[in-house]
C-alpha positions as CSV (number, residue, x, y, z in Angstrom):
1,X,0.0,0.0,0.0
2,X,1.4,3.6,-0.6
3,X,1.6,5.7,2.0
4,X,0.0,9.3,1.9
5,X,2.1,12.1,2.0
6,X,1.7,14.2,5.7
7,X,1.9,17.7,5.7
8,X,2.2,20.8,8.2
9,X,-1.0,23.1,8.4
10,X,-0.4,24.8,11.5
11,X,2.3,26.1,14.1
12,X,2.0,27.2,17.7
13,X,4.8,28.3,20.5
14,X,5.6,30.2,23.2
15,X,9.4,30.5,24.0
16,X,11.8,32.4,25.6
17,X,12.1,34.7,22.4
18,X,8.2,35.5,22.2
19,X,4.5,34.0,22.8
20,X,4.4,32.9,19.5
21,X,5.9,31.5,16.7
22,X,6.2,34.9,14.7
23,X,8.1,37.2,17.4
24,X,10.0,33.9,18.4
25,X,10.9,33.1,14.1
26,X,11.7,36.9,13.9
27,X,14.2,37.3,16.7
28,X,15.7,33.5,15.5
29,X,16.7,35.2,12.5
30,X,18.5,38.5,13.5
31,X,20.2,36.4,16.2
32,X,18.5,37.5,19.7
33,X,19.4,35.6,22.9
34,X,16.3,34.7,25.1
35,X,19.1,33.7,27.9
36,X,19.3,36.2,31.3
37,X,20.3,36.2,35.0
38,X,17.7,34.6,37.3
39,X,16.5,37.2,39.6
40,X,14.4,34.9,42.0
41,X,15.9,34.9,45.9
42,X,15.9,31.1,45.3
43,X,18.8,31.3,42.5
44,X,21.3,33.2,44.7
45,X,22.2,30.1,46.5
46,X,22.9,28.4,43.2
47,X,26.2,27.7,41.1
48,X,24.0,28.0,38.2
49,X,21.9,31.6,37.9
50,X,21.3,31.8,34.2
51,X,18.0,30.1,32.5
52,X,16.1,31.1,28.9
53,X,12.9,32.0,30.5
54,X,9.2,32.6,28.8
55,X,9.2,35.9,27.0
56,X,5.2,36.0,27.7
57,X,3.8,34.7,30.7
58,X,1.0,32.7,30.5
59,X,-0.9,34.6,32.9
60,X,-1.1,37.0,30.1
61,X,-2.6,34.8,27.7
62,X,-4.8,32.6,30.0
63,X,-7.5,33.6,32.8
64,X,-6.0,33.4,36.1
65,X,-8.8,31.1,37.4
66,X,-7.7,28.2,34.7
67,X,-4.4,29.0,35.5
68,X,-4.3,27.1,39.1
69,X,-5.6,23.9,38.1
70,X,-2.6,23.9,35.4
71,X,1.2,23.2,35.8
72,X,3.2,25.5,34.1
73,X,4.1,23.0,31.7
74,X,0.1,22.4,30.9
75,X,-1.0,25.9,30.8
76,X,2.2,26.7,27.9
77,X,0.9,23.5,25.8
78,X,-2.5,24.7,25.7
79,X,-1.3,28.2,24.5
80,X,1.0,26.2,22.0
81,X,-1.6,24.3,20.4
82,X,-4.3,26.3,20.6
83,X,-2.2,28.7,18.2
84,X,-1.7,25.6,16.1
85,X,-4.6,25.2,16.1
86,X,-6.2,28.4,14.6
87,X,-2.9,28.8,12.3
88,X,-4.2,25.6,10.6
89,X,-7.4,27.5,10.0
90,X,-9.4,24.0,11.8
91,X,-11.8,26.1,14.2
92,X,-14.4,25.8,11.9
93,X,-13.8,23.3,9.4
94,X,-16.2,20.3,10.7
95,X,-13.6,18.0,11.5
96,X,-14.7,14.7,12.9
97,X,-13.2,14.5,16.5
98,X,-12.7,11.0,16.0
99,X,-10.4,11.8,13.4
100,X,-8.4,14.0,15.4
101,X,-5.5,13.0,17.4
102,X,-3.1,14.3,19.8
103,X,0.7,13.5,20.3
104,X,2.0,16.1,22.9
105,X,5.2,15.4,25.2
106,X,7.2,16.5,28.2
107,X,10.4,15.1,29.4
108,X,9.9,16.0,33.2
109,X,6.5,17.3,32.8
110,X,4.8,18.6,36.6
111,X,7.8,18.6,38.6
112,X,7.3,22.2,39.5
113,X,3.8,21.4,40.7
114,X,5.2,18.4,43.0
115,X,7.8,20.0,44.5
116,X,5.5,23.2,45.3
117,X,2.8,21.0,46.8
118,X,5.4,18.9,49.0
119,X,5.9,22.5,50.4
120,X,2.8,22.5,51.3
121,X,2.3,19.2,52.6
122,X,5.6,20.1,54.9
123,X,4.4,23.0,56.1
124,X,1.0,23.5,56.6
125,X,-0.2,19.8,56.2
126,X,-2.1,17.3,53.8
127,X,-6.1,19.5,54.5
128,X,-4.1,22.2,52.4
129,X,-2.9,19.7,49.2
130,X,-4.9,21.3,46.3
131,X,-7.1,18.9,45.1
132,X,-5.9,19.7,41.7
133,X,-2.5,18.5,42.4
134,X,-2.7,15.1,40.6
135,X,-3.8,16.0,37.2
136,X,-1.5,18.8,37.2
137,X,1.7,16.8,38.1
138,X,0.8,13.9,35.9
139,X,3.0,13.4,32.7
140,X,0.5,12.9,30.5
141,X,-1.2,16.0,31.5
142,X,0.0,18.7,28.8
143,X,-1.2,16.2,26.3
144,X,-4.8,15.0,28.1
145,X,-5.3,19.3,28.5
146,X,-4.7,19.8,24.7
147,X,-6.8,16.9,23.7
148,X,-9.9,18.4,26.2
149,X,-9.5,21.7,24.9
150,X,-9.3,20.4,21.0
151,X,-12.2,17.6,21.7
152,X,-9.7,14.9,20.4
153,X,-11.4,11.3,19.9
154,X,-8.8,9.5,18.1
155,X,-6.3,9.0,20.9
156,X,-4.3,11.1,23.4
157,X,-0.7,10.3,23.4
158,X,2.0,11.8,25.7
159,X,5.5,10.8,24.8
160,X,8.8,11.5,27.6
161,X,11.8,10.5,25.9
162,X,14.0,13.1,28.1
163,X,15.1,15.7,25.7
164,X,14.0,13.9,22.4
165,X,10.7,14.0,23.4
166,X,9.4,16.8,21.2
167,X,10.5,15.7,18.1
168,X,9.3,11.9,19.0
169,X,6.1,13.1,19.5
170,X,5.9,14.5,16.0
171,X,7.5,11.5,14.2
172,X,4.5,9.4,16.3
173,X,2.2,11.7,14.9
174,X,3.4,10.9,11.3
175,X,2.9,7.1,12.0
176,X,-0.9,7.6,13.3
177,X,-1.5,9.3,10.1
178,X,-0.1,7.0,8.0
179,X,-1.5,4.2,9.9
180,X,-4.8,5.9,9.1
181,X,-6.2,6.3,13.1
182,X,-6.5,10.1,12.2
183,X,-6.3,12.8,9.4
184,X,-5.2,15.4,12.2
185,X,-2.4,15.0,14.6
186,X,-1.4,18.0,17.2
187,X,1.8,17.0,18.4
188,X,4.9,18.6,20.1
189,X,6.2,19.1,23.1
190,X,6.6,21.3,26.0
191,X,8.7,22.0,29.6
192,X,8.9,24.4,32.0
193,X,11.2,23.9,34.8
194,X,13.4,26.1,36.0
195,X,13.1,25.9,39.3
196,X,16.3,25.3,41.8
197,X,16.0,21.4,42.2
198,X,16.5,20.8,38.4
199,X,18.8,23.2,38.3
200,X,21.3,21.8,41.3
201,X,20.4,18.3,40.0
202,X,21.7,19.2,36.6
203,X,24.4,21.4,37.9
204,X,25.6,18.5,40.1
205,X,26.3,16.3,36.9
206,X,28.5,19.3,35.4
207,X,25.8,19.1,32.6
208,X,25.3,23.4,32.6
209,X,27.1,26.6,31.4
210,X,28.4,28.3,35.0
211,X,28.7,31.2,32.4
212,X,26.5,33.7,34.8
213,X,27.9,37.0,34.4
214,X,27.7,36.8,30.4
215,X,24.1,34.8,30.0
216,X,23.6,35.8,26.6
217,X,26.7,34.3,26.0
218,X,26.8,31.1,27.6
219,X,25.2,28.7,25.6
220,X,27.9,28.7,22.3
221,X,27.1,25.0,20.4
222,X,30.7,24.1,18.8
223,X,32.7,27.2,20.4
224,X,35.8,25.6,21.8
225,X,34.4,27.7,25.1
226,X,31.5,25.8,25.4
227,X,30.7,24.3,29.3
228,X,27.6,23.0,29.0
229,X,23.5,23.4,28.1
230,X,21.4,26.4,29.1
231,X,18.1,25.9,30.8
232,X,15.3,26.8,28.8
233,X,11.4,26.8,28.7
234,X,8.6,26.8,26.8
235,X,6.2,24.7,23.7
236,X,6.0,24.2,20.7
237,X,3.5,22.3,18.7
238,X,2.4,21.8,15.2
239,X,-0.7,20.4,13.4
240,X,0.2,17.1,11.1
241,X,-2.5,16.5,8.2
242,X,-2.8,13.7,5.8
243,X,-2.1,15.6,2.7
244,X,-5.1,14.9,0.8
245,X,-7.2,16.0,3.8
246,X,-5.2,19.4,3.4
247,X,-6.1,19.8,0.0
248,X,-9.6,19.3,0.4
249,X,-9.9,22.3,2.7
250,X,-7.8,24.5,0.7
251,X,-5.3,24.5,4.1
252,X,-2.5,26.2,3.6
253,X,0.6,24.1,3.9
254,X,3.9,25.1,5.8
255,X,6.1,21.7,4.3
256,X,5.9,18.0,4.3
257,X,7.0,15.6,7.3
258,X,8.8,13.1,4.7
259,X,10.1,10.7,7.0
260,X,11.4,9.7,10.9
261,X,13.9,7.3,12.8
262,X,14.2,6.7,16.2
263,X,16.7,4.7,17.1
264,X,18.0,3.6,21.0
265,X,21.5,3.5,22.3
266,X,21.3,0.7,25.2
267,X,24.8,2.3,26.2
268,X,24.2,4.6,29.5
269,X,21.5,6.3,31.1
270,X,23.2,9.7,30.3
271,X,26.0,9.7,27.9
272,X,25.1,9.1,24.4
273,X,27.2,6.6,22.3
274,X,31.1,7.0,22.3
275,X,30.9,6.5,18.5
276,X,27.2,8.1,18.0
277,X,26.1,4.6,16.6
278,X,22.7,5.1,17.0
279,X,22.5,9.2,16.0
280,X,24.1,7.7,12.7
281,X,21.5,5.1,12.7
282,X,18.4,7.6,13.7
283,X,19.4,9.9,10.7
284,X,20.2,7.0,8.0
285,X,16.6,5.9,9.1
286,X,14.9,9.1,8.6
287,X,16.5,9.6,5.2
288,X,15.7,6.3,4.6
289,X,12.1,6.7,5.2
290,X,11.9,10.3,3.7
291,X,13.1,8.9,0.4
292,X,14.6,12.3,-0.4
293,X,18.1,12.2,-1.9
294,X,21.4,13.2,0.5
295,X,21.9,15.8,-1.9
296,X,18.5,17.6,-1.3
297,X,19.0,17.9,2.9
298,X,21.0,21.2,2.4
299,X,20.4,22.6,6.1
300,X,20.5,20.6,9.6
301,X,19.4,22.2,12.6
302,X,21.1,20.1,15.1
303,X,20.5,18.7,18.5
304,X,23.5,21.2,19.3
305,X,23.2,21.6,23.3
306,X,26.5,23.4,24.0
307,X,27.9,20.5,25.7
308,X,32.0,19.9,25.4
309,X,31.1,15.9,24.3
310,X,27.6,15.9,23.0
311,X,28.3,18.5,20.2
312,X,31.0,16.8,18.6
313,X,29.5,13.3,18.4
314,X,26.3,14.7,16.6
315,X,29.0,16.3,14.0
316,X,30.8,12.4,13.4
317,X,27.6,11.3,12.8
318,X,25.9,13.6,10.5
319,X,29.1,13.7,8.7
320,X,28.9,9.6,8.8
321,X,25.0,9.3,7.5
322,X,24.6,12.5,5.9
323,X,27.9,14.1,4.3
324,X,29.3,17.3,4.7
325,X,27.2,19.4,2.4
326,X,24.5,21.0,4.7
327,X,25.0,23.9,6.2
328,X,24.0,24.0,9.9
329,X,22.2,25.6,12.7
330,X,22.3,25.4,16.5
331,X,19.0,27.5,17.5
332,X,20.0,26.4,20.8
333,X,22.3,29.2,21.3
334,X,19.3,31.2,21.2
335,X,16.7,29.6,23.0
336,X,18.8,27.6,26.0
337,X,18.0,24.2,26.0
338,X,13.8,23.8,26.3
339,X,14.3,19.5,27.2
340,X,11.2,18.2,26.5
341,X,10.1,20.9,23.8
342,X,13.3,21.6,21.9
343,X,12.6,18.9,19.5
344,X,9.2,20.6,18.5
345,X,10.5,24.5,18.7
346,X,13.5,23.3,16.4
347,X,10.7,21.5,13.8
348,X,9.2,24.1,13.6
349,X,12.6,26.5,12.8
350,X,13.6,23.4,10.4
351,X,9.8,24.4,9.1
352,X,10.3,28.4,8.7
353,X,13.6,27.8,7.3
354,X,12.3,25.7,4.1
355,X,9.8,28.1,3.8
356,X,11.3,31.2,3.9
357,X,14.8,30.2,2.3
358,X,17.1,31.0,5.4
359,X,19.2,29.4,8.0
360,X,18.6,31.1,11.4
361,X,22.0,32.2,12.9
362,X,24.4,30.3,15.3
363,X,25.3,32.7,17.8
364,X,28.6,32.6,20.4
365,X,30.5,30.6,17.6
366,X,33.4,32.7,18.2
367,X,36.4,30.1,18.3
368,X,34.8,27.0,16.4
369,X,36.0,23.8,17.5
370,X,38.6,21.9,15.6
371,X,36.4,18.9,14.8
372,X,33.8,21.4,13.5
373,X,33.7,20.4,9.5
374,X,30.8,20.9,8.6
375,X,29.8,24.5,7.7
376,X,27.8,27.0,10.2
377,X,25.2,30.2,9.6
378,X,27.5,31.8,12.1
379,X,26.2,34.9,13.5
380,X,24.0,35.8,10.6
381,X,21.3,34.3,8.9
382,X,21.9,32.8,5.3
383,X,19.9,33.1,3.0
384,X,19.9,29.5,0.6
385,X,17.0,27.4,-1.2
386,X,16.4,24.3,1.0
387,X,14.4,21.3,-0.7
388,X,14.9,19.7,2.6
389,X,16.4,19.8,5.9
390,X,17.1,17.3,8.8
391,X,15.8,18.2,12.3
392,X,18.0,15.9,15.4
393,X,16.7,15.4,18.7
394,X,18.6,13.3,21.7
395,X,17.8,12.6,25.2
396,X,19.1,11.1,28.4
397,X,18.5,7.3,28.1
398,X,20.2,7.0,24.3
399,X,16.9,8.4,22.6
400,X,18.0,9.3,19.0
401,X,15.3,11.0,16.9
402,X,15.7,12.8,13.3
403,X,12.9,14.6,11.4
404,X,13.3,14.9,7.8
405,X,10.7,17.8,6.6
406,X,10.5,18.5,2.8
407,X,9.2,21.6,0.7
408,X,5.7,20.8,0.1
């Protein structure tokens, strides 16, 4: 049987560059950091003081009674997709609900929510638990909210694959499609953390940038300076349509989702392959599965964290399954490091950049490591014709994801 082409309708996010994907595309492009101090009291005692925080709270998007029976990580992936949502123009279009599915991730999802409540509990006892505490801390929660607030009947799926999570989501979207369960998936991915226990937990495995007194400077993916990820937060999603269902509508369509592959390491819990053996295998899959020629993947925006080994390792392997030829990006260097949601927030960048013809900038490259062969939009945008770029996504675990997304 062939399999029907899937294609992107609709984009939603809210990021530490803006509350939505325009503001956040437009400051990708001219090469704005979303990276500051942390100001909280809480930070002070930290050896880490430096996150990519939300450029728009959601207090001033959603009503403030919603608002506490959501985590932080909820309330985003609601603002996410509901942008998606009305970008793909489906408010109105009669879709049947049980052909609509969701596919929305976190890779720590209510943490915030469980360690505010165990104050609580501490402190003031179990009478003053909110009652809401359970669905809010629950990892499927971002997902099950987005799917209530959509009226999603063919299946609510919530994906945590650490920091692969957002693009996983996405590539499962593409296989409920083609599998025919659904015409419409919303998938994507979302995280909001920054809060001091995931901070000192991640600072404790040497894992973060101690780069506080420069913040827009810290994360730098390939600089020879790099010391590790910024924290970031916020969602993206985007709405996957069987093609034909597109057409039918007249929808507007961003690019094709051409192909996925997920691969697993089974080498550590944290460190990815010493020889990236399954990042090779992930993005030989998803070419694989694309069916677009090398040739044609001109532009890569990498996993990239800003990590001294993890950077590296994703350049031997794209060099490995891919070649040399595309030029890269590391929107990372803008954003910080969103975990759960970077997969989905670098889709959709992967997304603007075929449409609009231009790489987004790699900031902070300033003394490019000596492994670094590959070629890098470095501090400006470049402006190129892409017929199809690669989007990589690892996590903690050996998750390996690549996205291949196509002009449509």
């Amino acid at each position: 049987m062939s399999r029907p082409d899937v294609v992107v309708t609709g984009l939603g996010a809210t990021t530490p560059l803006g509350g939505d994907v325009a503001s956040t595309w437009d400051a990708m492009v001219a090469g704005r950091s979303g990276v500051g101090a942390l100001t909280q009291e809480w930070a002070a005692q930290l050896p880490v003081r430096i996150a990519a925080q939300l450029a728009v709270e959601p207090s001033e998007v959603l009503e403030r009674v919603k608002l506490r029976r959501l985590d932080r990580s909820e309330a985003i992936a609601i603002i996410a997709a509901k942008q998606a949502w009305a970008d793909a123009g489906l408010a109105d279009s009669g879709l049947d609900p049980e052909r609509l599915a969701v596919s929305v991730g976190s890779g720590i999802g209510g943490a915030t929510t469980l360690l505010a409540q165990d104050d609580i509990l501490e402190s003031s006892g179990p009478r003053r638990v909110s009652p809401h505490t359970v669905p809010m801390l629950m990892p499927n929660g971002p997902a099950a909210w987005v799917g209530l607030e959509l009226g999603a009947k063919a299946g609510v799926h919530s994906v945590a694959s650490a920091c692969a999570t957002g693009a996983e989501a996405i590539a499962l979207g593409l296989d409920i499609i083609r599998a025919g369960r659904a015409d419409v998936v919303v998938a994507g991915g979302t995280e909001a953390v920054i809060h001091p226990l995931p901070i000192a937990g991640f600072a404790s495995m040497r894992a973060m940038s101690t780069r506080n007194d420069e913040p827009e400077r810290a994360s730098r993916p390939w600089d020879k300076g790099r010391d590790g990820f910024v924290l970031g937060e916020g969602a993206g999603v985007v709405v996957l349509e069987r093609a034909d269902h597109a057409a039918a509508r007249g929808a507007r369509v961003y690019a094709r989702l051409a192909g996925a592959g997920i691969t697993s390491d089974a080498y550590d819990i944290v460190q990815p392959h010493a020889e990236g053996e399954g990042a090779i295998r992930a993005i030989a899959k998803a070419i694989a599965d694309a069916d677009v020629a090398k040739r044609d993947i001109v532009h890569v925006n990498a996993h990239a964290t800003s990590t001294p080994v993890g950077d590296m390792l994703e350049i031997g392997a794209l060099h490995q399954a891919l070649g040399d030829h595309p030029v890269l990006a590391a929107t990372k260097s803008m954003t910080g490091h969103l975990l759960g949601a970077a997969g989905a927030l670098e889709s959709i960048a992967t997304i603007l950049a075929i449409r609009d013809g231009v790489v987004p900038p790699t900031i902070n490259l300033e003394d490019p490591d000596d492994g670094l062969t590959m070629e890098v939009a470095a501090h400006k945008a470049r402006h190129m014709e892409i017929p199809a770029a690669l989007n990589n996504a690892f996590g903690f675990g050996g998750h390996n994801v690549a996205l291949v997304f196509a002009r449509a």
